[in-house]
C-alpha positions as CSV (number, residue, x, y, z in Angstrom):
1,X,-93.2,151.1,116.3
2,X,-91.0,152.8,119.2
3,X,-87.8,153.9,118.5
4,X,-85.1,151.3,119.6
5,X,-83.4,151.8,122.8
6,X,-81.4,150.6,125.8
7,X,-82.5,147.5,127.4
8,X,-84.5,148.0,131.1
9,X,-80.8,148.2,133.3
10,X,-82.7,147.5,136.4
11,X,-84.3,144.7,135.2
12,X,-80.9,143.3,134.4
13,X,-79.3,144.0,137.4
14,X,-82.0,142.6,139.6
15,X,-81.7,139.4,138.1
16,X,-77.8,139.4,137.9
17,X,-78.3,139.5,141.8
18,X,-81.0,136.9,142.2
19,X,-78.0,135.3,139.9
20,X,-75.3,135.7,142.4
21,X,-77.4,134.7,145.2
22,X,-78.5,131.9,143.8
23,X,-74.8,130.2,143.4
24,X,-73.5,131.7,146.8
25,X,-76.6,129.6,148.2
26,X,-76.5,126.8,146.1
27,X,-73.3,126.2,147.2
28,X,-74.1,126.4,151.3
29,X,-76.8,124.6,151.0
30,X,-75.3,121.8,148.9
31,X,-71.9,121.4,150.4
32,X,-72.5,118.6,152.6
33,X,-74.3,116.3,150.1
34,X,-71.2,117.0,147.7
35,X,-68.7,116.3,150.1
36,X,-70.2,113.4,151.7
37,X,-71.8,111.4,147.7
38,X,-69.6,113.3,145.1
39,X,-66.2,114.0,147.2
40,X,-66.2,117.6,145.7
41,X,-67.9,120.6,148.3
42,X,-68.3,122.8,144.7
43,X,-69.7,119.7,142.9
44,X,-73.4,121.8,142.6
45,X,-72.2,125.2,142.0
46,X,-69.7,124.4,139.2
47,X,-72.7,123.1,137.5
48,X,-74.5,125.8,138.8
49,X,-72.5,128.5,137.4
50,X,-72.0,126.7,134.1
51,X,-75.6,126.6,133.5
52,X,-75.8,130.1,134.7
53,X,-72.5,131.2,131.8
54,X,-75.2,128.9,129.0
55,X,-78.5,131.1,130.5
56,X,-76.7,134.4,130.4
57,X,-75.8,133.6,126.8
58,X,-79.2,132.8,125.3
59,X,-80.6,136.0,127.8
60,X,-77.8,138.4,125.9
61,X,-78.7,136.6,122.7
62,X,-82.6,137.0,122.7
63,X,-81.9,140.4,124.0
64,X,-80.7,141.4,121.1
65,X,-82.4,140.2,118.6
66,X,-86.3,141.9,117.7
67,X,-88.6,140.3,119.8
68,X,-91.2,140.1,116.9
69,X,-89.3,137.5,115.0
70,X,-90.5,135.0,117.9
71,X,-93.6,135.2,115.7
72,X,-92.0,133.1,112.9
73,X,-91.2,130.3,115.5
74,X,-93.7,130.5,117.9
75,X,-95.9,127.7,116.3
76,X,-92.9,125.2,115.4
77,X,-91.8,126.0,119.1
78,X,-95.0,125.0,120.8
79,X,-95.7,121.8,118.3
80,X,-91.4,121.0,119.3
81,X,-92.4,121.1,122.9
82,X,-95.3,119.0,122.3
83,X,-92.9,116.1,120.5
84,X,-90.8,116.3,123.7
85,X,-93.3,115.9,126.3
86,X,-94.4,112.7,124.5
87,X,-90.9,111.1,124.1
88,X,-90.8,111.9,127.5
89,X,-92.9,109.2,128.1
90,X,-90.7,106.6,125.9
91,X,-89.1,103.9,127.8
92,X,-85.5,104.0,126.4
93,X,-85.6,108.4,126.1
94,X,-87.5,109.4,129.2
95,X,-86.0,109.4,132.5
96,X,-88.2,108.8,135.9
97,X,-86.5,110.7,138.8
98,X,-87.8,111.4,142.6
99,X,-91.2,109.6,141.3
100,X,-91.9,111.6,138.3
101,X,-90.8,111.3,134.4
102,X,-89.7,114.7,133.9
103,X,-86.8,114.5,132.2
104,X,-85.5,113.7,128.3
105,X,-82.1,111.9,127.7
106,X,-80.9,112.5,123.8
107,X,-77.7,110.6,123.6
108,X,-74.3,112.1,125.0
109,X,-76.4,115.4,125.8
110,X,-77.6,116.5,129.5
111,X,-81.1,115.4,130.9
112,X,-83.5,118.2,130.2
113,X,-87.0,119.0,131.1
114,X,-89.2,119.5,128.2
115,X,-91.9,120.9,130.6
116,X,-89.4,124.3,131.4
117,X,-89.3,124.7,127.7
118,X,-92.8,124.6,127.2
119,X,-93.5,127.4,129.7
120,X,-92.1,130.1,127.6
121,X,-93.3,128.1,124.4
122,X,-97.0,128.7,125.4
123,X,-96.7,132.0,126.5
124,X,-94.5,132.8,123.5
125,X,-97.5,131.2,121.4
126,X,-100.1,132.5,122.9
127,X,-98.8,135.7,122.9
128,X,-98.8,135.9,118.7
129,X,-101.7,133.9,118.5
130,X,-103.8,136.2,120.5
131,X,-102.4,139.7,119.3
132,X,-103.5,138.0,115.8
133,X,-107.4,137.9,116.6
134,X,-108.1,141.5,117.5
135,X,-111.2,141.9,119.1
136,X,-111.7,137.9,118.3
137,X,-110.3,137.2,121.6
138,X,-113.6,137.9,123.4
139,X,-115.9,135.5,121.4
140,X,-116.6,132.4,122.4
141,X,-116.0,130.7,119.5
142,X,-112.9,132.1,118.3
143,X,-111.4,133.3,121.7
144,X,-112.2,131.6,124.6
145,X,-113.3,127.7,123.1
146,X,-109.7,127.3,121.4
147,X,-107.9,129.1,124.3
148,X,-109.0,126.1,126.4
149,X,-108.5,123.4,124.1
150,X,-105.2,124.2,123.0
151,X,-104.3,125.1,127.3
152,X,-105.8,122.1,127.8
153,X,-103.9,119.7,125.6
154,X,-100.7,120.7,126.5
155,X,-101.4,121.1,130.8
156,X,-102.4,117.4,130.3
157,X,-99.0,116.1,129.0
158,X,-97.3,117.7,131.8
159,X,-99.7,116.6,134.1
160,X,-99.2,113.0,133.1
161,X,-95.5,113.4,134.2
162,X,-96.5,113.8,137.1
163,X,-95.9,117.6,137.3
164,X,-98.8,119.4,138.8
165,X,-96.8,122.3,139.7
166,X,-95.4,122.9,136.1
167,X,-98.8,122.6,134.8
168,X,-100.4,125.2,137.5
169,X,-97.5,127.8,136.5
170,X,-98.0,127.3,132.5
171,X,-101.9,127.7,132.8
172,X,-101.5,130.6,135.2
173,X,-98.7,132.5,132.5
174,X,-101.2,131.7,130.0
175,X,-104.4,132.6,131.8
176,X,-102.6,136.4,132.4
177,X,-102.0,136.7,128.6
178,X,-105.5,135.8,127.8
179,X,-106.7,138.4,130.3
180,X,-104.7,141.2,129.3
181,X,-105.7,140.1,125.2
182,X,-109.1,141.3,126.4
183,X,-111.0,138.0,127.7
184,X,-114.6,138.2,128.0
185,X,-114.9,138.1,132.1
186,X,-118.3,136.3,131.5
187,X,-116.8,133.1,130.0
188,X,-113.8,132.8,132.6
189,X,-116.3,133.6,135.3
190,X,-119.3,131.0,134.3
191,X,-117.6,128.6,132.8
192,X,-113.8,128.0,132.8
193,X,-112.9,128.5,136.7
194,X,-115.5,126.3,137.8
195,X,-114.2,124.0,135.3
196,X,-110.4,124.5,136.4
197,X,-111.2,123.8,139.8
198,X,-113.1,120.5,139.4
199,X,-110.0,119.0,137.2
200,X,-107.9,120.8,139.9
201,X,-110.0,118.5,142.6
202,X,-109.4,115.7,140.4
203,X,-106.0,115.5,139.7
204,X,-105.6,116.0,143.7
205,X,-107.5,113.2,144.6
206,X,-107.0,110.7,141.9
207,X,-102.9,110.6,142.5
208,X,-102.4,109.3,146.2
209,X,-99.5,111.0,146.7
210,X,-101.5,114.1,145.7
211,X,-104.0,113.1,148.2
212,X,-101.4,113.1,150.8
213,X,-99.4,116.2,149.9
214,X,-103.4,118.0,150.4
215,X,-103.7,116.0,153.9
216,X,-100.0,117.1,155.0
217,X,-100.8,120.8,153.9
218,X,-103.8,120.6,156.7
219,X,-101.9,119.4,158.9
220,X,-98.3,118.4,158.7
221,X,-97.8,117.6,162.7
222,X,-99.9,114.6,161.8
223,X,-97.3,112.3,160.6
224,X,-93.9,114.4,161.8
225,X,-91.8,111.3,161.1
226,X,-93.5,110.6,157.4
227,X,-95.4,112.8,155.0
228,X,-94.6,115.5,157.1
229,X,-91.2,115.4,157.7
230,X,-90.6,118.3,154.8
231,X,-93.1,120.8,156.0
232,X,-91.8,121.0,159.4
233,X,-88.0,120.6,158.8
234,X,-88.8,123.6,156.2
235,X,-90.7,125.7,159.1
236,X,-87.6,124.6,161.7
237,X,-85.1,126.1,159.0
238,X,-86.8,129.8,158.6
239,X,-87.9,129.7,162.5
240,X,-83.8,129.2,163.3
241,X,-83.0,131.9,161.2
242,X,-84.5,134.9,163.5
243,X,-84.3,138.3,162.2
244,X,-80.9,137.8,160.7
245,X,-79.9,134.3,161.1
246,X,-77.7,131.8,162.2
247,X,-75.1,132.9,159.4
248,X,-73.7,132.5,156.0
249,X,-72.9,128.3,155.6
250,X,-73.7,128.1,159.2
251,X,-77.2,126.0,158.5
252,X,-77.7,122.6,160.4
253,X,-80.8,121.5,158.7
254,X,-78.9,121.3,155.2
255,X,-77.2,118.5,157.0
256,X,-79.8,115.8,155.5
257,X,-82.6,117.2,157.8
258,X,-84.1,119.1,154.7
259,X,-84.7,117.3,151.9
260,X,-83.8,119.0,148.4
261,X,-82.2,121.8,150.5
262,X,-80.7,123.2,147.1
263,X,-83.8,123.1,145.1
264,X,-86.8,123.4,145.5
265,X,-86.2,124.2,149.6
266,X,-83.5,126.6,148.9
267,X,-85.5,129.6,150.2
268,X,-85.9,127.8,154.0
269,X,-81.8,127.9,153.7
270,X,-82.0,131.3,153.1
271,X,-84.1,132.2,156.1
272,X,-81.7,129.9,158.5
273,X,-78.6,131.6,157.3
274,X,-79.5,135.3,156.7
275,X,-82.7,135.1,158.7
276,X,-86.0,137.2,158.0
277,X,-84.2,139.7,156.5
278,X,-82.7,137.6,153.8
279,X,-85.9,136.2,152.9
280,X,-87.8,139.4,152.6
281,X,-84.6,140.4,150.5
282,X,-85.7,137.7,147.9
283,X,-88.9,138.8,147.9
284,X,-88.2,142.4,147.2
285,X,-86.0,141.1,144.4
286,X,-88.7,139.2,143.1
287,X,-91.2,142.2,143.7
288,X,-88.7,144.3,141.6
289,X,-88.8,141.6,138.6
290,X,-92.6,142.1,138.6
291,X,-92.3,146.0,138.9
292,X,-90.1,146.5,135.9
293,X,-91.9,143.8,133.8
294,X,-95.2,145.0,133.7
295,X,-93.5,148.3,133.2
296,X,-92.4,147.4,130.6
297,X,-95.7,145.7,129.4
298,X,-97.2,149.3,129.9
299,X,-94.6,151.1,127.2
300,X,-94.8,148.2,124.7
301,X,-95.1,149.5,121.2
302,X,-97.5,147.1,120.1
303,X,-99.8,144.1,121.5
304,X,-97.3,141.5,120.9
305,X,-94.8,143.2,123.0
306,X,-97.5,143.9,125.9
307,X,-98.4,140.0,125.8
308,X,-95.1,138.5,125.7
309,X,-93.8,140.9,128.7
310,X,-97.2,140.5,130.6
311,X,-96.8,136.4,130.0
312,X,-92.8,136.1,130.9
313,X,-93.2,138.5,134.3
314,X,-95.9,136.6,135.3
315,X,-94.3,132.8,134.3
316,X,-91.9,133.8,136.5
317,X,-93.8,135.5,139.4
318,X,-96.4,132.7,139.3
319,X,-93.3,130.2,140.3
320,X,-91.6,132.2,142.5
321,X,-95.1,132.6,144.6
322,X,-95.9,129.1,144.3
323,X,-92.3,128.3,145.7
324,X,-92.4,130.6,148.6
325,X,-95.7,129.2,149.3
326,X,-94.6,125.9,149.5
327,X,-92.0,126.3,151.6
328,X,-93.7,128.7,154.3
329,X,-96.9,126.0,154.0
330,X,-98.8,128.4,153.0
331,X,-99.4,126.0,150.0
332,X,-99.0,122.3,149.3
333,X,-95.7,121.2,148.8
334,X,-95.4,120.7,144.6
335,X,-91.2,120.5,143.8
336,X,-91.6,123.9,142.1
337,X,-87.7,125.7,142.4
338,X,-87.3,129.3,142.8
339,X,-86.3,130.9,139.5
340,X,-82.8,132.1,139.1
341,X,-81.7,130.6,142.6
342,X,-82.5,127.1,143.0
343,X,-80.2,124.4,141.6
344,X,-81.3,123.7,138.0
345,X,-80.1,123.8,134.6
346,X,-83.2,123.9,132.6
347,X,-85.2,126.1,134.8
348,X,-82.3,128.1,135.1
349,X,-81.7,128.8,131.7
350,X,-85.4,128.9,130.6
351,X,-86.0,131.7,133.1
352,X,-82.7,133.5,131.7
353,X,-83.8,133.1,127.9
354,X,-87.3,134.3,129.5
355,X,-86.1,137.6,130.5
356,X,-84.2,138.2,127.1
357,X,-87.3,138.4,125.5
358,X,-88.4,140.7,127.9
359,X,-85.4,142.6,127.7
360,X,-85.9,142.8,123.9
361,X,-89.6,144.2,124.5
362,X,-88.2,147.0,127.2
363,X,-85.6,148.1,123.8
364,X,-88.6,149.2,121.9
365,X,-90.5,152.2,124.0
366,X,-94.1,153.1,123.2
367,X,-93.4,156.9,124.2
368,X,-90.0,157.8,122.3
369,X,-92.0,158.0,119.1
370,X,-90.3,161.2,117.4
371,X,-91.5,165.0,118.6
372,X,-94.0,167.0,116.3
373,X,-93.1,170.8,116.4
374,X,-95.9,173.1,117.8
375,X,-97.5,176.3,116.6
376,X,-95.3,178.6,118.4
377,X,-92.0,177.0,117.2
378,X,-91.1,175.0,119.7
379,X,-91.0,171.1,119.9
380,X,-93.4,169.5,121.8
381,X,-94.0,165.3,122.5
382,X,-97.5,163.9,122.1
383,X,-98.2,161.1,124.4
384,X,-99.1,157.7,122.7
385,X,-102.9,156.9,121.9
386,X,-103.8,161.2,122.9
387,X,-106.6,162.8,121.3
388,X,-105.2,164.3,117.9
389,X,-106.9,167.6,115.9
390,X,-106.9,166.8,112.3
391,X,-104.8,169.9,110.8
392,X,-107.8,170.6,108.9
393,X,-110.4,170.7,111.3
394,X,-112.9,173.5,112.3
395,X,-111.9,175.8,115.2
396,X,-114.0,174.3,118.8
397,X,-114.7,170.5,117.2
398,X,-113.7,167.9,119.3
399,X,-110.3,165.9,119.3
400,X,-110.1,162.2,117.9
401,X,-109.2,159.2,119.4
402,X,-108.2,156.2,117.6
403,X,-109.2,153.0,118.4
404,X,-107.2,150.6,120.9
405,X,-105.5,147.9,118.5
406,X,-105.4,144.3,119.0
407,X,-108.2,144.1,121.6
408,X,-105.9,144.2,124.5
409,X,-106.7,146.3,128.0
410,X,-104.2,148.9,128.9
């Protein structure tokens, strides 16, 4: 085990500005629809930045608290999310919005989506399950066989929402841990992406609307006043921007041109109002969020560290690309937000708890284990996993290496 440090600062700060961002441009891009349905221009934000106070909580919370007791829960916190996403599905609980029942009404409490929850829960889940079976992970029948079975059951329930952009983030996230766990290639190559695409095909063509989002990702000039109306009001908004843009709040396609303009199309806002370089200014925050995550992966004390920072940096970079994706049509269009900056409370506050976990795992650093003093008197550092000379050992004979624990690739 490392010796316990500070939490990764940068880290923090980069999503503390994603943070602020996010509310400043929930807000333009809201203001009109809250004037106009609620009578309040901050009706958005105030929720916004309430959800943001809850988030901060639970990321300040899991921050502190050792990572590796996410091992006691990680079962009941899967099988929990697996209760949800079926009540979801009960009349008087589950609540159909936009076309898709997504959401869970208990009682007096706020609508959430159990589908958010269960993206940590599977990475948090496969991440102990995985740094449990050692060098297990590669063989078929222990590795690879109930990998796929237990990925599969749950992308199916969110699937059935409908929520095929949930489902592609959560088997993505868990895809990466399995990888990094130490996959056998072979088995990913022969049998499971060919298998993943054809369900992939399916569940495009056996939805109509799927089959339609696909047709207006070929070609959304097709139908400009129907199915394409998104795409290309989306394209107007980052093509009005220019290089800098039209200004802060000064955007005209918020105006009930765009649709969700302060969800999941938040980032088109962002390119009208602060133009090119705004957008690339999200992406280089986002870049930054994967940077420092899979550093922190790299200095993990332990496999359990190195899969839970590997799964949560890539959750969330697998839904920020996605998003980005979507709205420069460089992928169909799937009502995926943009972490920390879309309008949201579960997302939002999911994606906070996220990166206290990771947090937690950047506290613990694989290369502050305590000095060893050398022959000469003075204190020297041995790097982690370095060849080692027994202090017994014959003059010339070769250093030892021990073996890589857990399986996992470094």
């Amino acid at each position: 085990m490392g010796a316990r440090g500070h939490i990764d600062y940068v880290l923090l700060g980069v999503v503390l500005c994603l943070l602020a961002l996010g509310a400043q441009m929930v807000y333009s891009s809201s203001v009109v629809i809250a004037h106009n349905e609620f009578g309040d221009d901050a009706y958005f934000v105030t929720r916004q930045v309430i959800w943001s106070i809850v988030g901060l909580a639970s990321l300040a919370l899991a921050a502190g608290i050792d990572y590796h007791r996410w091992q006691k829960v990680s079962t009941l916190l899967l099988l929990a999310c697996v209760i949800a996403l079926v009540l979801v599905f009960v009349p008087q609980l589950g609540i159909t919005r936009y076309g898709s029942q997504r959401w869970l009404q208990l009682g007096p409490l706020p609508a959430v989506q159990p589908s958010e929850l269960t993206k940590l829960a599977i990475v948090v889940y496969m991440a102990d399950w995985l740094s449990r079976k050692g060098s297990g992970v590669s063989k078929l029948g222990t590795g690879s066989i109930p990998f796929v079975l237990i990925l599969s059951f749950i992308a199916m329930l969110v699937l059935l929402e409908p929520d095929l952009g949930t489902t592609v983030i959560i088997c993505a996230a868990a895809f990466s841990v399995f990888f990094i766990a130490g996959a056998n290639l072979w088995h990913i190559t022969l049998f499971f992406v060919p298998a993943g695409l054809t369900i992939l095909w399916l569940a495009i063509h056996m939805a109509a609307y799927r089959a339609e989002r696909w047709a207006t990702f070929m070609d959304p000039f097709a139908d400009p006043q129907g199915t394409g109306w998104h795409t290309i009001q989306t394209l107007i908004a980052l093509g009005s921007g220019g290089l800098t843009g039209v200004g802060l709040g000064e955007s005209r396609q918020k105006a009930y041109a765009l649709p969700a303009a302060h969800t999941d199309s938040i980032l088109a806002i962002i390119g009208e109002e602060l133009g090119l370089a705004g957008t690339m200014a999200v992406i280089l925050l986002f870049m930054l969020v994967g940077w420092r995550g899979f550093q922190i992966a790299l200095r993990a004390p332990d496999t359990l560290g190195r899969l839970l920072a590997v799964g949560i940096t890539s959750m969330v970079l697998w839904q920020a690309v996605i998003n980005v994706g979507a709205v420069t049509a460089s992928l169909p269009y799937t009502g995926v937000t943009l972490p920390f900056i879309s309008f949201g409370g579960s997302s939002l506050c999911i994606s906070l708890l996220s990166i206290g976990i990771l947090l937690s795992v950047s506290r613990f650093d694989h290369y502050s284990q305590p000095r060893h003093r050398s022959e000469s008197g003075r204190r020297r550092a041995h790097p982690p996993d370095s060849p080692q000379q027994p202090a017994n050992a014959p003059p010339g004979s070769a250093p030892r290496r021990g073996p890589l624990r857990g399986g996992a690739r470094v």
